[in-house]
C-alpha positions in Angstrom: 0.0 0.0 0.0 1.7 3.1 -0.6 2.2 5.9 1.8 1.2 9.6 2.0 0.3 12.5 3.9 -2.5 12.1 5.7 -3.0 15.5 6.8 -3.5 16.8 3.2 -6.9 15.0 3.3 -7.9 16.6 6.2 -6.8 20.4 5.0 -9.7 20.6 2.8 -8.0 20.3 -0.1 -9.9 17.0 -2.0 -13.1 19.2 -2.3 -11.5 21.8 -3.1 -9.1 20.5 -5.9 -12.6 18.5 -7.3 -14.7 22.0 -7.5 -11.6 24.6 -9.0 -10.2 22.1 -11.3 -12.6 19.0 -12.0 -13.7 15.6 -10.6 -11.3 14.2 -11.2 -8.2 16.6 -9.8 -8.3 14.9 -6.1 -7.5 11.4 -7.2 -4.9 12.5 -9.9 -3.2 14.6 -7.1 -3.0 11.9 -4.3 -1.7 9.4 -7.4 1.2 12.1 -7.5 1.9 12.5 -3.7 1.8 8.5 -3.4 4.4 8.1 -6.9 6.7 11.0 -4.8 6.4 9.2 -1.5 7.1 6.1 -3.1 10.2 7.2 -5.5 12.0 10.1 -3.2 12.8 10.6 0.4 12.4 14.3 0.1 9.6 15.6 -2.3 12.0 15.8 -5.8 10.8 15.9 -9.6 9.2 13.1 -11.4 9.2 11.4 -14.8 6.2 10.0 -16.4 4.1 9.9 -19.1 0.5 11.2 -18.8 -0.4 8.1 -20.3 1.2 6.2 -17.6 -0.6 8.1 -14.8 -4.0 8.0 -16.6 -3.8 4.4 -16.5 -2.9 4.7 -12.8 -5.9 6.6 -12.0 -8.5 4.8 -14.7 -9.1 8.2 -16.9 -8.6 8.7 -20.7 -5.0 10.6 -21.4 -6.7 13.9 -22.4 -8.8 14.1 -19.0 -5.5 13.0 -17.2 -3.5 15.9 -19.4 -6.3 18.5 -19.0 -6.4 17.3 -15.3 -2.2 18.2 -14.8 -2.5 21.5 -16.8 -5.0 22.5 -14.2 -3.0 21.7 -11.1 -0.1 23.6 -12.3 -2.7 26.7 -12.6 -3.5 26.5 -9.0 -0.1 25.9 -8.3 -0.4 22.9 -6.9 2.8 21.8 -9.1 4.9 22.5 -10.7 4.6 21.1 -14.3 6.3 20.4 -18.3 3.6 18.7 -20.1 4.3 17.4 -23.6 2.5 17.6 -26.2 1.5 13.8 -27.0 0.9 11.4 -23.5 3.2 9.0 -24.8 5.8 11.5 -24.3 7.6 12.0 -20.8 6.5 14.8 -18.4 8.0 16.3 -15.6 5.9 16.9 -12.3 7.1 17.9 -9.2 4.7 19.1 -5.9 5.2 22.2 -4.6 6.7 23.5 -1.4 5.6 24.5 0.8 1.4 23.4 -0.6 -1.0 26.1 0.1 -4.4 24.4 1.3 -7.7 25.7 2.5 -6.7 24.7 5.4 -3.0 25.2 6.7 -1.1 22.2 9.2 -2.3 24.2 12.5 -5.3 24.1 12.3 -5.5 20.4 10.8 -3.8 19.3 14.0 -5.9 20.6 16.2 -8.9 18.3 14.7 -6.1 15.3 13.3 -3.4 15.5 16.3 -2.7 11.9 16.0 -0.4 11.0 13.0 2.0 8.0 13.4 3.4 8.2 9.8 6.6 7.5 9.1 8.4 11.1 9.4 9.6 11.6 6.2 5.7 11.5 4.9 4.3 12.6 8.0 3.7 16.5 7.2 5.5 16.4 3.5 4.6 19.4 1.7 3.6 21.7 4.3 6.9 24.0 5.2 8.9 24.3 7.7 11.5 22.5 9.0 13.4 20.1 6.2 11.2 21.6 3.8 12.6 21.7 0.4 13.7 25.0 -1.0 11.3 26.7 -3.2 14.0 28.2 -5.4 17.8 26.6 -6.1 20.6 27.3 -4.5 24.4 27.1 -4.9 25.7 25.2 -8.0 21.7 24.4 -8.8 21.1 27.8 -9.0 23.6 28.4 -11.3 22.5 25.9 -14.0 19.2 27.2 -12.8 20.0 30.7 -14.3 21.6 29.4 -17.1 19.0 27.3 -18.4 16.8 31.1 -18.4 19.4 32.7 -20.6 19.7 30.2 -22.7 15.7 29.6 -23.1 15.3 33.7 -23.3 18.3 33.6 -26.0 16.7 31.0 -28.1 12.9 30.6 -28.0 11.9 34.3 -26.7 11.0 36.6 -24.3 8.0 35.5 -23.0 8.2 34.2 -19.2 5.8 33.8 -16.5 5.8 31.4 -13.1 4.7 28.5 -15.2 7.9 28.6 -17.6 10.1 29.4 -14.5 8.6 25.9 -13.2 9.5 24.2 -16.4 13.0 25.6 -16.9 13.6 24.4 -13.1 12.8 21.1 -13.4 14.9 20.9 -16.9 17.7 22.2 -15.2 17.2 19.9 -12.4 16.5 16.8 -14.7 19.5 17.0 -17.3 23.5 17.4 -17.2 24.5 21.2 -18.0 26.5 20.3 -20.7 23.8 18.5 -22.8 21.4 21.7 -22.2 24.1 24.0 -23.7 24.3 21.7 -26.7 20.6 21.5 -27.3 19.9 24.9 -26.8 22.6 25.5 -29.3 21.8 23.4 -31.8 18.0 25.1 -31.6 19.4 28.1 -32.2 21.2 27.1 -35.2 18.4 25.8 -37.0 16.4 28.8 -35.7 14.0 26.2 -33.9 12.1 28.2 -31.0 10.3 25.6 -28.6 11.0 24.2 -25.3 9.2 21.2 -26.1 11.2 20.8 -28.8 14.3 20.7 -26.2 13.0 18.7 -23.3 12.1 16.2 -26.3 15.6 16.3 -28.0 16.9 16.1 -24.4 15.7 12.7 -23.9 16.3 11.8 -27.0 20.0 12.5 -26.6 19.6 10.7 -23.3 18.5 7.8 -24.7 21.2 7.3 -27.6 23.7 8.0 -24.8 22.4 5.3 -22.0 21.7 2.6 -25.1 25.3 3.3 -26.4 26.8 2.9 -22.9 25.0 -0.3 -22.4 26.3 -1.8 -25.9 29.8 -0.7 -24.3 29.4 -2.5 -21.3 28.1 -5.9 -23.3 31.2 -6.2 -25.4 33.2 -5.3 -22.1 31.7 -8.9 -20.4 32.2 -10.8 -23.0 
């Protein structure tokens, strides 16, 4: 069974995430917390297709896609969604989650919790929370990552593209963004999807050659 913070369901937030985004924006959400619980000790970004997680959840892809867009608009994540849901997204939860009801006043009606602590209060804050913004060499390759994307697809930028130049930054070497990046701006190609997608791509030509390596190497 896998594990997650209890408290969120008493904060108010199921009813609220089913009435500003849809029905089906509760269950979608707790099939995220559950996949971060299960996959990182800390919260941490996420790979999946929306494909994958629709299947997880029993929806069609479009009402699981539609579903994600509308999290990240209440800021509930943060959020690159490609544009087909065979294609590999990037989700992570955000820190600290506002909910209609914040952690103090949850414990005063749920003061018995006997989670394990890393799940225990996860998302709210506080102590051991995770940092909202990058620091030291992250936020670096953070910065980066925003000239380059401001130097090749444009000027337009806004909390949501912040989001998804964080978790690129977070996700891949520095090294293969500068190369990417570059060759986008050679062939005048101004998309981040079209990055993230050549980004895996490279990543996949470079992990199936290594593994070829390492065959001939055993035998």
């Amino acid at each position: 069974m896998a594990s997650s913070p209890l408290w969120l369901q008493y904060s108010g937030l199921p009813d609220w995430l089913n009435e500003e985004v849809n029905r089906s924006a509760w269950l979608v959400f707790k099939t995220l917390v559950e996949l971060d619980c299960a996959r990182n000790t800390r919260p941490a970004t996420m790979e999946m297709t929306p494909a994958e997680l629709a299947q997880l959840c029993g929806l069609d892809d479009k009402t699981a896609m539609r579903t994600l867009e509308g999290l990240r608009r209440k800021k509930c994540i943060a959020l690159f969604l490609p544009g087909h849901p065979e294609e590999t997204a990037l989700v992570e939860i955000k820190v600290p989650l506002h909910t209609p009801r914040p952690l103090s006043s949850v414990l005063d009606e749920f003061p018995f919790n006997r989670l394990p602590s890393g799940v225990r209060f996860r998302y709210a804050g506080g102590e051991g929370a995770q940092e909202t913004e990058p620091a030291g060499a992250g936020k670096k390759a953070f910065e980066r990552v925003v000239d380059l994307y401001l130097n090749t697809v444009g000027f337009k930028m806004n909390s949501f593209i912040l989001d998804e130049l964080h978790l690129v930054s977070q996700r891949f070497a520095p090294d293969e963004i500068e190369k990417v990046f570059a060759r986008a701006a050679k062939n005048d190609i101004r998309s981040l999807g079209w990055v993230v997608k050549e980004l895996y791509r490279t990543n996949r030509r470079r992990t199936a050659g290594s593994s070829k390596g390492h065959g001939k190497n055993s035998k």
